[in-house]
C-alpha positions as a printed Julia matrix, in Angstrom:
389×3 Matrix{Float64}:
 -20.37  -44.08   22.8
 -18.56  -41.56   20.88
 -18.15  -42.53   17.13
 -16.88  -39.23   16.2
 -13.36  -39.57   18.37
 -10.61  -39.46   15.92
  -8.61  -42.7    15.47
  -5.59  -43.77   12.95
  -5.33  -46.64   11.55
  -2.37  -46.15    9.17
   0.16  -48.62   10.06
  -1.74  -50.73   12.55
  -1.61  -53.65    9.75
  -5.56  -52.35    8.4
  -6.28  -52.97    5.47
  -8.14  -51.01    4.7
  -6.23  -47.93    5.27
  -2.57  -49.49    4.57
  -3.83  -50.7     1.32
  -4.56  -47.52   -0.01
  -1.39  -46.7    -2.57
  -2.87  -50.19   -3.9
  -5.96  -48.45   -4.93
  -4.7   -45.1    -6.98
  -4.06  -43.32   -3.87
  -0.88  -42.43   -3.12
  -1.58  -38.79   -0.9
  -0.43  -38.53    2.66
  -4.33  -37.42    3.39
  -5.61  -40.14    1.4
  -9.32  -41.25    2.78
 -10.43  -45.02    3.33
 -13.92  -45.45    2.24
 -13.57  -48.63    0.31
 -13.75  -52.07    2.0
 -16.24  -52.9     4.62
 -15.2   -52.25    8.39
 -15.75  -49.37   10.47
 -13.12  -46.63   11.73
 -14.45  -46.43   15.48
 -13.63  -48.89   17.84
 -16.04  -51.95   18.84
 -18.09  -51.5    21.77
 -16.52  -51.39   25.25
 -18.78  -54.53   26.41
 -16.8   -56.2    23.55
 -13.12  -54.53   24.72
 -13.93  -55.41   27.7
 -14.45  -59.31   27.64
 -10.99  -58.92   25.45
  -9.2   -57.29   28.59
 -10.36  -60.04   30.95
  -9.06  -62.5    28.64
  -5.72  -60.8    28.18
  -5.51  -59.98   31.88
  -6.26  -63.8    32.65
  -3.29  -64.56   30.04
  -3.22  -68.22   29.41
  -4.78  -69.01   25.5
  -4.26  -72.4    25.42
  -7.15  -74.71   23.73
 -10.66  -73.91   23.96
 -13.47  -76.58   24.14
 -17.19  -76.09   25.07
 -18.76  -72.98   23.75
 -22.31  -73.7    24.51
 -22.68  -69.78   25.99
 -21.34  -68.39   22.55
 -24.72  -70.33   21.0
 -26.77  -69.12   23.77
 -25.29  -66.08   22.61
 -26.07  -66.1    18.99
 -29.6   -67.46   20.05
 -30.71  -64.44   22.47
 -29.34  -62.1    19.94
 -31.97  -63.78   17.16
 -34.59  -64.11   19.06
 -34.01  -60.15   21.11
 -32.97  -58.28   18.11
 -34.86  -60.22   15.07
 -37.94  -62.1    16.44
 -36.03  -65.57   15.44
 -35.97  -68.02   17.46
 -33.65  -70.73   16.69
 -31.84  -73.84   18.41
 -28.46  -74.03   19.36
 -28.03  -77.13   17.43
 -28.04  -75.26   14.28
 -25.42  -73.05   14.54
 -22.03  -74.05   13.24
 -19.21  -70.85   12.99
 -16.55  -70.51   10.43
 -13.93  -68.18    9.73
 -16.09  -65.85    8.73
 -18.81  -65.18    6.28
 -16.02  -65.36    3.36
 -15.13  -68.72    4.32
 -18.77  -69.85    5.14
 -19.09  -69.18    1.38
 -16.32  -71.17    0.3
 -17.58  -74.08    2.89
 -20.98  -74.59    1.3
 -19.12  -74.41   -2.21
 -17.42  -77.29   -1.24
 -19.79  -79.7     1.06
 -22.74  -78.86   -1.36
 -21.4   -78.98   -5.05
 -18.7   -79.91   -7.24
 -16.16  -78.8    -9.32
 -17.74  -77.68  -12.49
 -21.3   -77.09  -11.32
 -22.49  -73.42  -11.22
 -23.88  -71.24   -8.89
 -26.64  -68.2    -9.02
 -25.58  -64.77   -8.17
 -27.83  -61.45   -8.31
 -25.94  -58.63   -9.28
 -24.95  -56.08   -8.77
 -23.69  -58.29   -5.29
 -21.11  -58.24   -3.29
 -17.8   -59.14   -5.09
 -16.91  -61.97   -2.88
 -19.44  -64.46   -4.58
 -18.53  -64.06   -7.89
 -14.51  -64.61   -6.59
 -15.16  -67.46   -4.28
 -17.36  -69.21   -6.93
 -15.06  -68.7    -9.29
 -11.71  -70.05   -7.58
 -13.36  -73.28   -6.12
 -13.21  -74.34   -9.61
 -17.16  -73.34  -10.08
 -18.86  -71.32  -12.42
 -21.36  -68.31  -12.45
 -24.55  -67.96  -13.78
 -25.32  -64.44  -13.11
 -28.53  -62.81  -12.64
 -29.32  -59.01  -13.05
 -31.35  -57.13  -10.66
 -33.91  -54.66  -12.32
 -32.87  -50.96  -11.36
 -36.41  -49.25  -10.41
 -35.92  -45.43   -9.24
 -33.71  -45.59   -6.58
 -33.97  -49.13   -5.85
 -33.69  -52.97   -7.22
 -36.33  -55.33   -8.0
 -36.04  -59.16   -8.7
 -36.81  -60.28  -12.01
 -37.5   -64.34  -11.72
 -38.95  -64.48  -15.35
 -35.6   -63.39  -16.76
 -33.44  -65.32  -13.99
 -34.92  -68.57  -15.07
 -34.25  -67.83  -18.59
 -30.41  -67.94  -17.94
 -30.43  -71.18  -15.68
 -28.44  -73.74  -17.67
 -29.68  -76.72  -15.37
 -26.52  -76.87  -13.53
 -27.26  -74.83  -10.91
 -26.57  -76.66   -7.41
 -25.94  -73.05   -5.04
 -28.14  -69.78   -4.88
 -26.09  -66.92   -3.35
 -28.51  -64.55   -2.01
 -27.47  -61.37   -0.24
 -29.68  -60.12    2.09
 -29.78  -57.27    2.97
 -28.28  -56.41   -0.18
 -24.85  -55.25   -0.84
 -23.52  -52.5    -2.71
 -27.51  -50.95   -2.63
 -28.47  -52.0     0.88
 -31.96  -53.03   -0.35
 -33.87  -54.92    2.51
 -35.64  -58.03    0.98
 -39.45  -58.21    2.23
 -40.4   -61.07    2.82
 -42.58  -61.88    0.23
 -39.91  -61.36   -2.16
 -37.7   -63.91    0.23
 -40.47  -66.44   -0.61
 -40.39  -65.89   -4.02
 -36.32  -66.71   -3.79
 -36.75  -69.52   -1.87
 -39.22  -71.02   -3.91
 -37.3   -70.34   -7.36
 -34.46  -71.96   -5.41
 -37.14  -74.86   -5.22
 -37.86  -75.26   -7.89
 -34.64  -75.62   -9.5
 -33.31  -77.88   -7.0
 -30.76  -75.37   -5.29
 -29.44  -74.87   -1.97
 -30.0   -70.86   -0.88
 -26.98  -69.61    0.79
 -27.95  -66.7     2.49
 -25.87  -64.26    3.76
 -27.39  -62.03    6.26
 -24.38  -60.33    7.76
 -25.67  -56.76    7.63
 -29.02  -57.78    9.0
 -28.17  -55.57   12.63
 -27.37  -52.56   10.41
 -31.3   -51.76    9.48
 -32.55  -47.97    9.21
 -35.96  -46.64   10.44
 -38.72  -47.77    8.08
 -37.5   -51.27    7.27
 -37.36  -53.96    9.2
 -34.85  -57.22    8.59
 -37.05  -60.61    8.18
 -34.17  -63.55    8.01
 -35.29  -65.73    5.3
 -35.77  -68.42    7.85
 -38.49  -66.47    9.21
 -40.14  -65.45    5.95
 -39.91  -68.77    4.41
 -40.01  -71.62    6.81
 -41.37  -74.17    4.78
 -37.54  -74.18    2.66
 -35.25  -75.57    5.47
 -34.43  -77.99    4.08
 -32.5   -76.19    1.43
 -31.54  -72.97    3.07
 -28.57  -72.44    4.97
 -28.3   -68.46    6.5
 -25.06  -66.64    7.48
 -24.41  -64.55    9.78
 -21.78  -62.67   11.83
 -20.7   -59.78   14.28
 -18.31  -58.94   12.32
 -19.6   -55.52   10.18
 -22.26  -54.95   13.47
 -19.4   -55.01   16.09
 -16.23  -53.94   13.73
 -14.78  -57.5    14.28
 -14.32  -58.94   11.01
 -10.3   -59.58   11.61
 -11.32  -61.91   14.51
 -12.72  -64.12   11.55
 -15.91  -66.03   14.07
 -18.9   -66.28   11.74
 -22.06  -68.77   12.13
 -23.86  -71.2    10.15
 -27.0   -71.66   10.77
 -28.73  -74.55    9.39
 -32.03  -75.9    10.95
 -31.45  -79.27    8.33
 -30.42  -81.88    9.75
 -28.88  -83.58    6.78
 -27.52  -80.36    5.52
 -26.01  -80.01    8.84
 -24.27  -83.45    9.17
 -22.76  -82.94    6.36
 -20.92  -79.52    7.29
 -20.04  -80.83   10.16
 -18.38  -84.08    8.6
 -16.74  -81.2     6.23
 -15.82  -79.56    9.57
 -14.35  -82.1    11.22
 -12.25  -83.14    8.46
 -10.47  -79.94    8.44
 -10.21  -80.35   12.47
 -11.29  -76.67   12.43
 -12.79  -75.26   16.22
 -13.4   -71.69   16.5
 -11.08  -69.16   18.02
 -11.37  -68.78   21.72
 -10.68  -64.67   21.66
 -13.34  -64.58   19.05
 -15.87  -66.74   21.09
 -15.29  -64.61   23.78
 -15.84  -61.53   21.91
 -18.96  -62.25   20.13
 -20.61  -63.52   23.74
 -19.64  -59.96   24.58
 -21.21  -58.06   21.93
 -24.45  -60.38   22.02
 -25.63  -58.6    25.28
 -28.16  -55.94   26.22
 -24.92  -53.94   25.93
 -23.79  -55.05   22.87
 -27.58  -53.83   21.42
 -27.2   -50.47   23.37
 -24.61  -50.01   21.65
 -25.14  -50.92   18.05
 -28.94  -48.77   18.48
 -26.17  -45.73   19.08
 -24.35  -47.16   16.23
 -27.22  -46.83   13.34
 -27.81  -43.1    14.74
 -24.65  -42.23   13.78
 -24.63  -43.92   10.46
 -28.11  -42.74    9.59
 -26.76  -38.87   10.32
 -23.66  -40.05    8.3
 -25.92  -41.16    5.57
 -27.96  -37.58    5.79
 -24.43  -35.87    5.5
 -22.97  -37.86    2.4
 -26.47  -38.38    0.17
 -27.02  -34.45    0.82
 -23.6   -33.02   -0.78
 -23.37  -36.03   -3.11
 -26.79  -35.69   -4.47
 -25.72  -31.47   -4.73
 -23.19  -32.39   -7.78
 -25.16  -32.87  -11.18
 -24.84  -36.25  -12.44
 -24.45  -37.96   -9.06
 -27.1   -39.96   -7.26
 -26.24  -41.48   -4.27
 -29.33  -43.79   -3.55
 -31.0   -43.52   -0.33
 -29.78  -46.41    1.93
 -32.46  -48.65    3.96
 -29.43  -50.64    5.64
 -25.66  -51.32    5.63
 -22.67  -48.44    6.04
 -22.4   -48.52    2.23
 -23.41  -45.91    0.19
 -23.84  -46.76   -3.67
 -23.45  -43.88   -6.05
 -24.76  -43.44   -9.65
 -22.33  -41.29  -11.76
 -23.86  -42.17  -15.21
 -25.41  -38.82  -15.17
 -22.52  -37.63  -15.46
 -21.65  -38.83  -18.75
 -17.9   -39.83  -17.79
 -16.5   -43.24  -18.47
 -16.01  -45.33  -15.3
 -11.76  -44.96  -15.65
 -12.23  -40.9   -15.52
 -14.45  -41.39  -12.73
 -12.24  -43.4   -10.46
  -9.49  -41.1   -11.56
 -11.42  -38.23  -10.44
 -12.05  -39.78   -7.1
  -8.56  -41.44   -6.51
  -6.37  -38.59   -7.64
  -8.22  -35.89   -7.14
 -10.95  -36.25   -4.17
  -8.3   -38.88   -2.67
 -10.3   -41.16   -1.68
 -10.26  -44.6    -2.28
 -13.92  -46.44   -3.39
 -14.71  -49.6    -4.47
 -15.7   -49.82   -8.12
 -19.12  -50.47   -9.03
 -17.83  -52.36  -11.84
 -16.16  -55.16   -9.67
 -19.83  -55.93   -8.31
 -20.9   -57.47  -11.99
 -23.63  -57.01  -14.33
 -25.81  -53.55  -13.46
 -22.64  -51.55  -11.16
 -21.42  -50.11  -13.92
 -21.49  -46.5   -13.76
 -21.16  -46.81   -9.75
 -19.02  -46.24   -6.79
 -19.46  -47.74   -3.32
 -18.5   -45.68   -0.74
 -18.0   -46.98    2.88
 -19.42  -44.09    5.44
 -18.96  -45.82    8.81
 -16.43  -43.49   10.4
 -16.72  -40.37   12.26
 -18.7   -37.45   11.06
 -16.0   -35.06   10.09
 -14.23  -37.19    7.83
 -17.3   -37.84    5.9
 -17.72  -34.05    5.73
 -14.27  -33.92    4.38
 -15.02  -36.57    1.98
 -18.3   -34.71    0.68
 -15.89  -31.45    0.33
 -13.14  -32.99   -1.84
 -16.16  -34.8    -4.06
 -17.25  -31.26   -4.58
 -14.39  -29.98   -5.1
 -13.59  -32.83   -7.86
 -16.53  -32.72   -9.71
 -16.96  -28.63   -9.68
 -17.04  -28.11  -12.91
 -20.37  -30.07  -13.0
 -21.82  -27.24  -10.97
């Protein structure tokens, strides 16, 4: 399990990597740390079950995947204490498209949905191009951390809310929602007669001193309006397989994704099946628990030489491979930031700005590759900002 071993992407169709002229930079030594897979490969359990099916070589039609929800059910109960039936899960193409699913079975064209922002830019996009609209709520920035503010949420309801889009944990901060905060969520959802999507993709990628509760867990009594996402995908490094789940313990909420389903004749993808029954194994958990080591030393590493540069505060992360750094105290505008980091660190980030209301004044930074190139990154930020020292 060696997440340090060198690997290059460049021209292997990544986009993360062969994207990078797209983002301001244009250097030979240009560093990824913008969108949100890892550098390393996925675990060998998961290569593994790949080989097999390549060695076997016919990939005609799949059918029965009863074992990939076993799968997804041993993982829940083994990893997060949630025990779930097999009935509920449903998989998409992803958590992107699970989005853009519920958009579609459970409002209409015109209605509006709730974001919390900063949040991952996705919701805001897919919202936005399925004809919807946003009704965005800001998180309150406390210290080094978010906090919900329901009072002021409510205030900007316009009563034609139908979707709440709740990240959890929480990305660009990695904030990990207790659960008495989940209740309150659900309940507002309640309330206002929404459906909480809940998208709980980074929920294996938890530090020491939190702990993950699924909102299914912390509020049981709102089945029937929640619908939680998950995935491999940013656990395993996986995400171009494009196998994500539903899960929805509702029965009417689920008959009517699977009508939505079966309309678009969509069945999962067999290599992606086969791959996620891989990685949810006692292997597949061996291997992520060797996974968060590395990210928390990662973590140590980047929040140490970031937080050495006056102005910058990189805020201590409880989960996720995505570190979120303040650069207001630097006094810059958010263009001579980015230039800063683009032309001269090299390094391509995601803009803070691009996650709505309260990034401003941020940069995510994506740490889950090997240990030397975050040190490199950490040097050329130095170097960049040094006349902050």
């Amino acid at each position: 399990m060696d997440f340090n071993q060198p690997t290059n992407r460049r021209g292997t169709f990544a986009s993360k990597w062969d994207k990078l002229p797209l983002l301001g930079v244009t250097a030979p030594d240009g560093l990824a740390m913008w969108t949100a897979d890892s550098d390393y490969p996925t675990a060998p359990c998961v290569r593994d079950a790949l080989q097999r099916a390549v060695d076997h070589g016919v990939l005609g039609y799949s059918w029965e995947y009863d074992a990939y929800k076993e799968a997804v059910q041993w993982w829940m109960r083994t990893r997060h204490k949630w025990e779930i039936e097999t009935e509920w899960v449903l998989t998409s193409q992803g958590l992107g498209n699970a989005i853009a699913l519920c958009l579609d079975v459970f409002s209409n064209t015109g209605d509006h949905a709730v974001v919390f922002s900063p949040v991952y830019h996705e919701f805001a996009h897919k919202v936005k191009k399925s004809g919807r609209h946003v009704t965005e709520c800001p998180l309150k920035r406390v210290g080094d951390t978010y906090e919900l503010d329901l009072d002021d949420a409510q205030s900007r309801l316009t009563g034609m809310e139908k979707l709440l889009l709740w990240c959890s944990p929480q990305n660009p901060s990695g904030r990990v929602w207790s659960p008495e905060e989940l209740r309150a969520v659900a309940e507002f959802a309640r309330i206002n007669g929404m459906i909480v999507v809940s998208d709980e993709i980074h929920h294996d990628l938890v530090y020491p001193g939190k702990t993950f509760v699924p909102m299914d867990i912390a509020a049981p009594e709102a089945r029937g309006h929640t619908i939680s996402l998950t995935a491999a995908s940013k656990t395993f490094n996986i995400a171009g397989q494009r196998t994500g789940n539903m899960i929805i313990p509702d029965p009417e909420l689920r008959a009517a994704m699977i009508q939505r389903l079966a309309s678009l004749d969509y069945c999962p993808s067999a290599l992606g099946v086969e791959m996620i029954r891989a990685a949810y194994s006692p292997a597949g958990a061996d291997w992520v628990d060797a996974q968060l080591k590395h990210l928390a030393e990662n973590a140590r590493i980047f929040d140490e030489g970031i937080n050495a540069i006056p102005g910058l505060r990189s805020l201590p992360l409880q989960s996720t491979f995505l570190s979120w750094v303040d650069f207001s105290g630097t006094g810059m505008s958010d263009e001579e930031v980015k230039t800063r980091i683009n032309r001269d660190a090299r390094i391509a980030i995601s803009s803070g700005a691009g996650f709505g209301t309260g990034g401003e004044g941020f940069q995510r930074f994506n740490i889950a590759t090997q240990k030397h190139v975050v040190e490199e990154a950490v040097a050329r930020m130095q170097a960049a900002f040094g006349d902050l020292q």
